[in-house]
C-alpha positions as CSV (number, residue, x, y, z in Angstrom):
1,X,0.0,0.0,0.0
2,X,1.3,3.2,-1.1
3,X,1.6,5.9,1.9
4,X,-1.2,7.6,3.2
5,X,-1.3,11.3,4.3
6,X,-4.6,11.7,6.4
7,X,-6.5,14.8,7.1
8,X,-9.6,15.7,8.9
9,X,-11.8,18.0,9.7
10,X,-14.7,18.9,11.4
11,X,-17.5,21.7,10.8
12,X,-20.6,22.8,11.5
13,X,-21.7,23.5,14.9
14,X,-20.7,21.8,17.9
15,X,-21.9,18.6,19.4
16,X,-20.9,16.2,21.9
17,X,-18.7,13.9,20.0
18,X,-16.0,16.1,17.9
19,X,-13.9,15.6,20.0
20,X,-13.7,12.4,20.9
21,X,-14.0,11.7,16.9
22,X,-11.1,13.9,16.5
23,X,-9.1,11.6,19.2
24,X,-10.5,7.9,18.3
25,X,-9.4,8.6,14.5
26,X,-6.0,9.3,15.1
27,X,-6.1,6.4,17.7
28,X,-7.1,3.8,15.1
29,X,-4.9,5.0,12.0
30,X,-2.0,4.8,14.7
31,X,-2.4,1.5,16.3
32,X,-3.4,0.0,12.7
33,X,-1.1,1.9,10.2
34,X,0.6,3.8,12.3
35,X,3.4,5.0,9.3
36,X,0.2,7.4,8.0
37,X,0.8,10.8,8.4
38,X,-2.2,12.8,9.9
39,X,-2.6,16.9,9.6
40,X,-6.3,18.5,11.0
41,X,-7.8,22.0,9.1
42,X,-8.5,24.2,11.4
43,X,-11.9,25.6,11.4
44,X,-13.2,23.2,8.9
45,X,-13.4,23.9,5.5
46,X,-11.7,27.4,6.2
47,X,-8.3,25.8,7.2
48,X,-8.7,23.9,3.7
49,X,-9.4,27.1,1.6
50,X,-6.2,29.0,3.8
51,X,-4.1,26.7,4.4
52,X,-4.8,26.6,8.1
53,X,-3.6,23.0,9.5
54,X,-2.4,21.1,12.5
55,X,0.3,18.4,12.4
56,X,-0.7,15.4,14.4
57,X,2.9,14.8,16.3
58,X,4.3,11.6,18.1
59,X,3.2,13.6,21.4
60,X,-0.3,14.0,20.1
61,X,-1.0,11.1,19.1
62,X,0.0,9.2,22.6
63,X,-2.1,11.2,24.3
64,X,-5.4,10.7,21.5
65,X,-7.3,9.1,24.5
66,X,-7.6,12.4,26.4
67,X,-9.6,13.9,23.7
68,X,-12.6,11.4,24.4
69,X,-13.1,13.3,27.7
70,X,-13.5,16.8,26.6
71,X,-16.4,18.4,24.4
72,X,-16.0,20.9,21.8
73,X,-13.5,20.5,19.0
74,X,-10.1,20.9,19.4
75,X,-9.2,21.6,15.6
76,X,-12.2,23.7,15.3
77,X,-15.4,24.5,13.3
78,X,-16.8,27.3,11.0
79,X,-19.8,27.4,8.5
80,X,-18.5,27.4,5.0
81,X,-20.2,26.0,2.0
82,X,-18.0,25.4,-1.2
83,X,-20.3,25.9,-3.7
84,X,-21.2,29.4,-2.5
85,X,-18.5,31.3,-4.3
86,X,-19.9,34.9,-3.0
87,X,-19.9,33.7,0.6
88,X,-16.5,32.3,0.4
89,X,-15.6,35.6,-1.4
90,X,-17.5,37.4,1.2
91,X,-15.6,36.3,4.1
92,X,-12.1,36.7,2.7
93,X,-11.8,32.7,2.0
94,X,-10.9,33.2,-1.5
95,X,-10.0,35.8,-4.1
96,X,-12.5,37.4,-6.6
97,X,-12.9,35.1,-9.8
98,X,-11.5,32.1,-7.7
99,X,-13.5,28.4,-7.8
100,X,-14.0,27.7,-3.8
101,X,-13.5,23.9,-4.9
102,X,-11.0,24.6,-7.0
103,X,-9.2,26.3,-4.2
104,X,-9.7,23.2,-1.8
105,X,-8.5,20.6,-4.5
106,X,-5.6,22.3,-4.8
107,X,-4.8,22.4,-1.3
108,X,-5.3,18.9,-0.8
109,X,-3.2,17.9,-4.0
110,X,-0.4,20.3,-2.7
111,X,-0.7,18.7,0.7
112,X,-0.5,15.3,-0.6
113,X,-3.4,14.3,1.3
114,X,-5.0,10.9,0.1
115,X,-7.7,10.2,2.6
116,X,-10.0,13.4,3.9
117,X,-12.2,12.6,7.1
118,X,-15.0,14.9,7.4
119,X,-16.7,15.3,10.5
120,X,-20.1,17.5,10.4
121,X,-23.9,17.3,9.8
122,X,-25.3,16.9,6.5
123,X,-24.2,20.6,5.0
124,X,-20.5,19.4,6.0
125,X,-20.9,15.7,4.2
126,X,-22.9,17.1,1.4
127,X,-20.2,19.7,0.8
128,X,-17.8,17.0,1.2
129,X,-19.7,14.9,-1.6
130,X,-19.2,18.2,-3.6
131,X,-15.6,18.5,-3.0
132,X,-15.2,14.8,-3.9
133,X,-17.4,14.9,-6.9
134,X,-14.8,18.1,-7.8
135,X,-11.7,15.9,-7.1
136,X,-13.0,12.7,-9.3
137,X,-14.0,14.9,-12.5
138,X,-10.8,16.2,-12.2
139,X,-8.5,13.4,-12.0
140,X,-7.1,13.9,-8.4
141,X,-7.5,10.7,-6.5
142,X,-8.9,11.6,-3.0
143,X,-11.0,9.2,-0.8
144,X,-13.6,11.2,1.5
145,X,-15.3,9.7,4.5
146,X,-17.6,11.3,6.6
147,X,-18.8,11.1,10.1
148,X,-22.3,12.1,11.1
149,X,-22.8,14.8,13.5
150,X,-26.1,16.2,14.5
151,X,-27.7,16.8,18.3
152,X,-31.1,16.9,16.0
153,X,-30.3,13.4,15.0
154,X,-31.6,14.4,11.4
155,X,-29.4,12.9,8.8
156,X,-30.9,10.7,6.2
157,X,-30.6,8.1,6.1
158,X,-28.8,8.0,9.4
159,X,-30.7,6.1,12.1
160,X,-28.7,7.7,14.7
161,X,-26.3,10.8,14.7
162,X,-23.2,10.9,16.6
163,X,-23.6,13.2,19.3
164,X,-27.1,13.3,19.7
165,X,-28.1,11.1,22.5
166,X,-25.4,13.0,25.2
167,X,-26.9,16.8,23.8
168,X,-30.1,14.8,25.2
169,X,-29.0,13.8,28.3
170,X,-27.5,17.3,28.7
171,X,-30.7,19.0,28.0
172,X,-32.2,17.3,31.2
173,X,-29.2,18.1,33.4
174,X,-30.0,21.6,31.9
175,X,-33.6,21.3,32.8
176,X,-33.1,19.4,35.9
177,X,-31.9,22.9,37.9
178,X,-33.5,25.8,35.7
179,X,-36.6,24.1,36.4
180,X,-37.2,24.7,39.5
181,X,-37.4,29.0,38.7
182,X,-41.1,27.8,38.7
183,X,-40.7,28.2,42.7
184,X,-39.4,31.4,42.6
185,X,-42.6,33.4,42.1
186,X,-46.7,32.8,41.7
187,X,-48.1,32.0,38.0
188,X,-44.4,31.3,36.6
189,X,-44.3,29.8,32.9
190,X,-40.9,28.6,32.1
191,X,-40.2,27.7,28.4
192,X,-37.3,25.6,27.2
193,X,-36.5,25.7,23.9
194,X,-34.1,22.8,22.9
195,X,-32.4,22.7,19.2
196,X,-34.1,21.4,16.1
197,X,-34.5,23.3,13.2
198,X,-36.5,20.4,11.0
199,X,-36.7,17.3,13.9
200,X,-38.6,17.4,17.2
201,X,-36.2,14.2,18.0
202,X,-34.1,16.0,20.1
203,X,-36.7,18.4,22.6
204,X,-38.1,14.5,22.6
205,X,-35.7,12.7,23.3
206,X,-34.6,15.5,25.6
207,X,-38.1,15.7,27.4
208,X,-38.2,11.9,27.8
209,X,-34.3,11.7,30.0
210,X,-35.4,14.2,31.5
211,X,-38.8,12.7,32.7
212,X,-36.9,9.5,33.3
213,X,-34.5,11.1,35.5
214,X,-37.6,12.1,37.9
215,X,-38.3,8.9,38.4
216,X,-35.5,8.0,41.4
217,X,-36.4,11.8,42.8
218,X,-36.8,11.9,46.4
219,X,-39.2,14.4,47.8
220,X,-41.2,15.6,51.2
221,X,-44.2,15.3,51.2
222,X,-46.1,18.5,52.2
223,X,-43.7,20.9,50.5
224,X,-44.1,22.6,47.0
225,X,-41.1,20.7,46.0
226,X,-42.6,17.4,44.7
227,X,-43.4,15.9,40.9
228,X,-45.6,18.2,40.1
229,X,-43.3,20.8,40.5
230,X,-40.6,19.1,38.2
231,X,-43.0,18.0,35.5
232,X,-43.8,19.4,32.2
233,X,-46.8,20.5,30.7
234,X,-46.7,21.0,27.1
235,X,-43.7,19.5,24.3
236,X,-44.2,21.4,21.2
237,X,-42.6,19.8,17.9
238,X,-41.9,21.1,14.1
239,X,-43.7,17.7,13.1
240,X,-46.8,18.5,15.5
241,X,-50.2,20.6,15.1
242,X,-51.7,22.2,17.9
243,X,-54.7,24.4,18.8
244,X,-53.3,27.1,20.5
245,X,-56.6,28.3,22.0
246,X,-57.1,24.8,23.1
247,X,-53.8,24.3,24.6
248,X,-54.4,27.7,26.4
249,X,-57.7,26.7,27.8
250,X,-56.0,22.8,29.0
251,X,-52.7,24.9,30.4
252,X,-54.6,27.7,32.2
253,X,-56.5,25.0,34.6
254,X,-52.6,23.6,35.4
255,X,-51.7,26.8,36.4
256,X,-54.7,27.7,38.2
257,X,-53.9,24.4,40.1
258,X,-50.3,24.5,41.0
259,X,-49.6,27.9,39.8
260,X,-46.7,27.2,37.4
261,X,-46.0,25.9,33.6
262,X,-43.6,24.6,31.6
263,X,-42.9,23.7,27.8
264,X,-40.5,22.1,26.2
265,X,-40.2,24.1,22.4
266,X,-38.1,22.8,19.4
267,X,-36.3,25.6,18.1
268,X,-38.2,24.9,14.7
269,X,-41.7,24.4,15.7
270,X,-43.7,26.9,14.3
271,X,-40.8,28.4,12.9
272,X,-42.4,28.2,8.8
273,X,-45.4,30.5,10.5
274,X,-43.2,32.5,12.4
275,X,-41.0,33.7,8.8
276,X,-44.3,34.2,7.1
277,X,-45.6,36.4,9.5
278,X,-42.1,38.4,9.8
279,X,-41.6,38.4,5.8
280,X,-45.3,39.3,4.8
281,X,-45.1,42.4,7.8
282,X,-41.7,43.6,5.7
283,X,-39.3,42.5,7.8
284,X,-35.9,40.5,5.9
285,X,-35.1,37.1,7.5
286,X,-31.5,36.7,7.6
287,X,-29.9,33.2,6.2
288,X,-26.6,31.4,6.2
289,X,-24.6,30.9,3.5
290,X,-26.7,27.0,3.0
291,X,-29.2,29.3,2.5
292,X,-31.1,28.2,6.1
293,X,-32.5,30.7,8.3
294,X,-30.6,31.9,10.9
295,X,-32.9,30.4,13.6
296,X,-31.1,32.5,16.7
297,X,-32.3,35.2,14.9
298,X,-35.8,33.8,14.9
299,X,-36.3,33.2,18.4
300,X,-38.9,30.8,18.7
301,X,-39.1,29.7,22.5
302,X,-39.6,34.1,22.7
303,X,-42.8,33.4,20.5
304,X,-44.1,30.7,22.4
305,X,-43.5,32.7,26.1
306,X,-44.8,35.8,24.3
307,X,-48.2,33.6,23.2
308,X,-48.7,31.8,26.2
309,X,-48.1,34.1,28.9
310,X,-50.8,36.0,27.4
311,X,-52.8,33.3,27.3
312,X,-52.5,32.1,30.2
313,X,-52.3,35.4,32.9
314,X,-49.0,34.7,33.5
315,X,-46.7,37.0,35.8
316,X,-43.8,35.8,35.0
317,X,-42.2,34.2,32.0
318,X,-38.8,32.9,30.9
319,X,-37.2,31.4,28.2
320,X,-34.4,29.0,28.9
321,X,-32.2,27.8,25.9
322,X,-30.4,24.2,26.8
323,X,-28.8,24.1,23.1
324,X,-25.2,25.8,23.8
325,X,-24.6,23.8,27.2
326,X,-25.8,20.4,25.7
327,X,-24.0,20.5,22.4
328,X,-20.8,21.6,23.9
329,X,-20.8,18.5,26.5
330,X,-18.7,16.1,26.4
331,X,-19.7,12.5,24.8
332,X,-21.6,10.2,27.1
333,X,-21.1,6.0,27.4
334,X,-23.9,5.5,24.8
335,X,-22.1,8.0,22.2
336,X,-18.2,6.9,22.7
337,X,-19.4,3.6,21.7
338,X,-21.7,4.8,18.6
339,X,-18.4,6.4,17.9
340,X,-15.5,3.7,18.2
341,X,-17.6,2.1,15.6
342,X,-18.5,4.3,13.3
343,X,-14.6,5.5,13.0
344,X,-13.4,2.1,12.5
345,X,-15.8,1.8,10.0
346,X,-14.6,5.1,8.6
347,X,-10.9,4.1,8.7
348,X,-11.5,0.7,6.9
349,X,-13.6,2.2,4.5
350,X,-11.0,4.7,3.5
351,X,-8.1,2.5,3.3
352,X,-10.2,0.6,1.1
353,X,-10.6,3.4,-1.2
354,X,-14.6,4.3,-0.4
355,X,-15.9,7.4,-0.1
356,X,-19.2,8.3,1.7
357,X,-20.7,8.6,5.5
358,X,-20.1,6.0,8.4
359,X,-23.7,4.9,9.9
360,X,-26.3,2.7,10.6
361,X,-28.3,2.8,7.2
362,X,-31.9,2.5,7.4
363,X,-33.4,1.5,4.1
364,X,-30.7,-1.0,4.6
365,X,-32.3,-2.8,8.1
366,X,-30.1,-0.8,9.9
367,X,-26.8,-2.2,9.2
368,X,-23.6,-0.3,9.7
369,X,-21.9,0.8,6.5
370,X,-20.5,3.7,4.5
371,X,-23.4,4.8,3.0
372,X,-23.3,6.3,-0.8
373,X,-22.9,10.5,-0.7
374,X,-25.6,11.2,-3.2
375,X,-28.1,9.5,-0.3
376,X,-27.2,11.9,2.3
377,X,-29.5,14.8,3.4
378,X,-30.8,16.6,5.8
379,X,-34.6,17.9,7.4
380,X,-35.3,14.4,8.6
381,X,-38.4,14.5,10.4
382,X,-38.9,12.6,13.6
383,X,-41.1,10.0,13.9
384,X,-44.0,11.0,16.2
385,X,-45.7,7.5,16.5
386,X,-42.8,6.2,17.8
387,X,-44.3,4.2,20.7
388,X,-42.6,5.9,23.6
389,X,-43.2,9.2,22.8
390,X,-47.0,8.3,22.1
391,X,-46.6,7.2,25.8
392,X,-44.9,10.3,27.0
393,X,-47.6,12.5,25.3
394,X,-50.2,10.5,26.7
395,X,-48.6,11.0,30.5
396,X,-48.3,14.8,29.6
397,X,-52.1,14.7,28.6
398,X,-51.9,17.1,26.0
399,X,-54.0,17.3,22.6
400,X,-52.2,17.2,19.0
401,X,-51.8,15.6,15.9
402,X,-49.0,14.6,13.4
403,X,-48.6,17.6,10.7
């Protein structure tokens, strides 16, 4: 086999396994072909286009292992789409009349890289299937192999997205303590708005550890701080419809009786109606440079407080946003397995000389593989008649339908 130079990168925004991606890559290429060479962009795809890179010494790679406890990345992320020449341009990426791709080939042919590891959501791995694409049609040999990375847990056809299941377990933690601002004053509502632009899976799966988690709570009976305190009232999903007036009328008689709510919100729910509303009154919605809408910017637990507290004769209301603290923790048991195999996946598949993204493939009964670019997406919807969040919504008692 002729040598291999290695490079990686990750991109996008954070999530609980980048690092430990970062670390269990270089750990396999070293204990299995431990003559590669290994360099990291910095910053994702910006490193590529400047020439920003790491070299992965001797001393880093002994100490790999130490990456697995530690969220965040430690080569860094950024935004940056390929195919968006004025963006690039823009930013200071690359020089007027300059092919971003072009650029990035370039790069990698002057680097001598012959594997490229690509760590990211589906903007990342679809940019990487463009880049690739770019390299092949151009007769640079370069094998590309993603990893999935999402807290939504929304890549198709991805059953499960590194990452996600920690941001979950995070979001309860989160959730756990801000909570309990529902004692701090009469008729509180308290809305937590969890990430999501297109899937509810994550303020689900987020509402369902965190409900899980109340079930080994100790209380004394006779004080306010019991269950009912700690449970929640309303879970509000992009894949749901809701009546708001009826959800108003079924949440006004829980606070008449204990005196507080709280919701859990997907950053997305709603989000369509909110646009409309904001475009058709004259306002611009800003986007990125995938052309999504830049959802802080949006603010859609705000709408919810804003709707409800009116609704409901609230005094006090507060939005709490989990997102930044849960995608920024480190990877949980459940993850740094998902991950050990999904990067020795990765590594096989790239010294085999096959490009695409590391995952459990669902129109394929689930089996792990390096599944084909051009099948890669995003805006996968979570399945609402999953059985256990039927169950949850049935415990929470509140009405809706599929949308």
């Amino acid at each position: 086999m002729a040598k291999q130079k290695v490079a990686m990168l990750t991109a996008g925004g954070l999530a609980p396994c980048l690092s430990s991606a970062v670390g269990g890559l270089i750990e396999r290429y070293t204990d299995i072909l431990p003559e590669a060479e290994l360099v990291a962009y910095r910053s994702g795809y910006q490193g590529l286009l400047t020439a920003d890179r790491i070299e992965i010494t001797p001393a880093m790679r002994e100490k790999a292992a130490i990456l697995h406890k530690h969220g965040g990345s430690p080569i860094g992320n950024s935004r940056v789409k390929l195919t968006n020449a004025a963006d690039c341009i823009k930013r200071g990426l690359v020089a007027e009349g300059q092919n971003p791709l072009q650029v990035a080939a370039e790069r990698l042919a002057a680097d001598g890289i012959t594997i490229l590891h690509t760590i990211g959501g589906d903007d990342t791995n679809t940019t990487a299937a463009d880049l690739a694409a770019y390299l092949g049609a151009n007769g640079y040999d370069l094998t590309v192999v993603g990893l999935p990375k999402t807290v939504d847990n929304d890549v198709v056809p991805i059953r499960q997205s590194l990452g996600a299941w920690t941001a979950a377990e995070a979001g309860a933690r989160f959730f756990d303590n801000v909570g309990n601002e529902q004692s701090a004053a009469p008729k509180t509502l308290v809305v937590h708005e969890v990430m999501g632009r297109h899937s509810g899976w994550l303020t689900a799966a987020t509402a369902r550890a965190y409900l899980h988690g109340l079930e080994s709570l100790e209380v004394v009976d006779g004080f306010m701080m019991d269950k009912t305190l700690k449970a929640i009232d309303g879970l509000y999903l992009p894949e749901m419809q809701f009546d708001m007036e009826i959800e108003a009328e079924r949440l006004r008689k829980v606070m008449d009786k204990t005196g507080f709510v709280a919701l859990f919100v997907s950053e997305g729910a709603c989000l369509n109606e909110i646009v409309a509303e904001r475009e058709a009154a004259g306002e611009t919605v800003k986007r990125d440079a995938f052309g999504h809408v830049k959802i802080d910017t949006i603010n859609v637990g705000a709408w919810f407080s804003r709707q409800f507290a009116a609704l409901l004769g609230a005094e006090r209301a507060m939005v709490q946003k989990s997102g930044y603290f849960a995608r920024s923790a480190p990877a949980n048991g459940a993850d740094l397995r998902l991950i050990q195999g999904m990067v020795d996946l990765a590594v096989e598949s790239a010294l085999n000389g096959v490009s695409g993204v590391t995952g459990h493939d669902e129109n394929q009964g689930g089996r792990l593989r390096c599944v084909e670019f051009p099948r890669i997406r995003g805006g996968k919807t979570f399945d609402t008649s999953t059985p256990w969040f039927g169950a949850m919504m049935d415990s929470i008692g509140q009405n809706w339908r599929g949308a």
